[in-house]
Every structure is written in structure tokens, then in C-alpha cells.
C-alpha positions as CSV (number, residue, x, y, z in Angstrom):
1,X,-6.9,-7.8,5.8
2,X,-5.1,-10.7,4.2
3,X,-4.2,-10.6,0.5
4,X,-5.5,-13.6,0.0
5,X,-9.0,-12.3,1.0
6,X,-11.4,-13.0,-1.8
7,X,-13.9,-9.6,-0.5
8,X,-10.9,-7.3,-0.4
9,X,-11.1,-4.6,-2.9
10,X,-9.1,-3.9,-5.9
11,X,-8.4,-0.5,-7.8
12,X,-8.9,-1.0,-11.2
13,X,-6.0,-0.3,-13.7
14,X,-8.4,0.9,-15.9
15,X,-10.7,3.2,-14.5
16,X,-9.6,4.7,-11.3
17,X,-13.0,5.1,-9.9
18,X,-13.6,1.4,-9.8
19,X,-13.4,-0.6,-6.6
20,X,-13.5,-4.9,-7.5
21,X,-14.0,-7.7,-5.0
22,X,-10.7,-9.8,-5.4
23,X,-12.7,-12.7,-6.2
24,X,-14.4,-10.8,-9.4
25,X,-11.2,-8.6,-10.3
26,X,-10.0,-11.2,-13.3
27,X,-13.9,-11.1,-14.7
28,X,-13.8,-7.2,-14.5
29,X,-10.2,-6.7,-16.0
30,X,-11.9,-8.6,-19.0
31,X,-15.0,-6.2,-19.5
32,X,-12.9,-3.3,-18.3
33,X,-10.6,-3.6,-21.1
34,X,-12.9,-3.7,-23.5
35,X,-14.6,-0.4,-22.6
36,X,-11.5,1.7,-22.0
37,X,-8.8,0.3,-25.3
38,X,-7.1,3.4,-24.7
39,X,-5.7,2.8,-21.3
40,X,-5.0,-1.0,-22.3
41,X,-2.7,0.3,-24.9
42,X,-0.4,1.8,-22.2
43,X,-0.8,-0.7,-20.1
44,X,1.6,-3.9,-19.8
45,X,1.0,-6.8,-18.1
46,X,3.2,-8.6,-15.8
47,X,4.8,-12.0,-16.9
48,X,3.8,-13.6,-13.6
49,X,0.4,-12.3,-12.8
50,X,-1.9,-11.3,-15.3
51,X,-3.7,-9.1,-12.5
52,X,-0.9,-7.1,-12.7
53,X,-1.4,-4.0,-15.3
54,X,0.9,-1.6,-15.3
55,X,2.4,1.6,-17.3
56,X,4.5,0.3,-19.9
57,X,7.4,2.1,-18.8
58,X,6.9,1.0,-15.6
59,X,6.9,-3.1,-16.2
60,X,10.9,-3.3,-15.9
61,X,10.9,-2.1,-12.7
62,X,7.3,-3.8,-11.6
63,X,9.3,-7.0,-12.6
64,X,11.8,-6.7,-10.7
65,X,9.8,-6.3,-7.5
66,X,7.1,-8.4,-8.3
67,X,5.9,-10.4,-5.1
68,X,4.5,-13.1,-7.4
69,X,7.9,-13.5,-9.4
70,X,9.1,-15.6,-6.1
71,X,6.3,-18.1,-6.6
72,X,6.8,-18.8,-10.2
73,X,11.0,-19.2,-9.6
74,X,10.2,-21.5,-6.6
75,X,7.9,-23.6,-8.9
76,X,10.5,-23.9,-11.5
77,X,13.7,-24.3,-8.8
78,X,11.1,-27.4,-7.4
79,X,10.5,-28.4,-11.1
80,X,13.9,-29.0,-11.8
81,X,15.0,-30.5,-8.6
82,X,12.0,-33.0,-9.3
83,X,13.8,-33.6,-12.8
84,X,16.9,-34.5,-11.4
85,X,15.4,-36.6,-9.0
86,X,13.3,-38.8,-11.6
87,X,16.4,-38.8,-14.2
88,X,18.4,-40.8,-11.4
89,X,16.2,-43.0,-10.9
């Protein structure tokens, strides 16, 4: 199963027992959150994927292996290349 795949299931960060589609996991973090404020107060949630809960004390360490992080420093590495670019022109 790709992890692209919109019908693969998620575990939910806030209740264990709950099992999301991919494609509905952001609407269910959402509604999830507002049931369980308990668990969302020791969760954090990653700078580069808002999908991503995880225990507080765990975020450091999530961020530093964070499959998404390479995405967002690609887009800012292609940002600024396309900056220099345009301010030669």
C-alpha cells in the first residue's frame, strides 16, 4: 500500500481505537480534538505536517526524522534558487 493512498487507514493520535481513511484523517483530527481536549494538551504538532500529533516530549526528535521535513527544505532550497535566478535578471 502506497502512502499516498487516499483509502489507507490512519491510527488516530487521539483515540487509539480509531481507524481513518487517509482521505478523511484532517476532517477527523478536527472533531477528534474536540472530543478528547485532554490528549490534545499533550500532544504537539509537527511544524511540517499538521497530521502529525505527537507527545510533546517527543516532537524534537519527530522533527528531526520527519519524512515531510525534506519536502518543505526542498521547496525553500527551489525558492531561493528561483530568487536568485529572477534578481539576475
Amino acid at each position: 500500500m502506497m502512502l499516498d493512498d487516499p483509502e489507507r487507514l490512519i491510527q488516530c493520535p487521539y483515540d487509539k481505537q480509531h481507524r481513518i481513511r487517509a482521505c478523511r484523517f484532517p476532517y477527523h483530527l478536527v472533531k477528534c480534538r474536540k472530543s478528547h481536549p485532554e490528549v490534545a494538551k499533550l500532544l504537539a504538532t509537527c511544524p511540517f505536517n499538521a497530521r502529525h500529533l505527537v507527545p510533546q516530549a517527543d516532537l524534537g526528535d519527530h522533527i528531526s526524522k520527519c519524512r515531510d521535513k525534506g519536502f518543505i527544505e526542498y521547496d525553500i532550497g527551489k525558492r531561493a534558487f528561483e530568487m536568485q535566478i529572477h534578481l539576475r535578471e
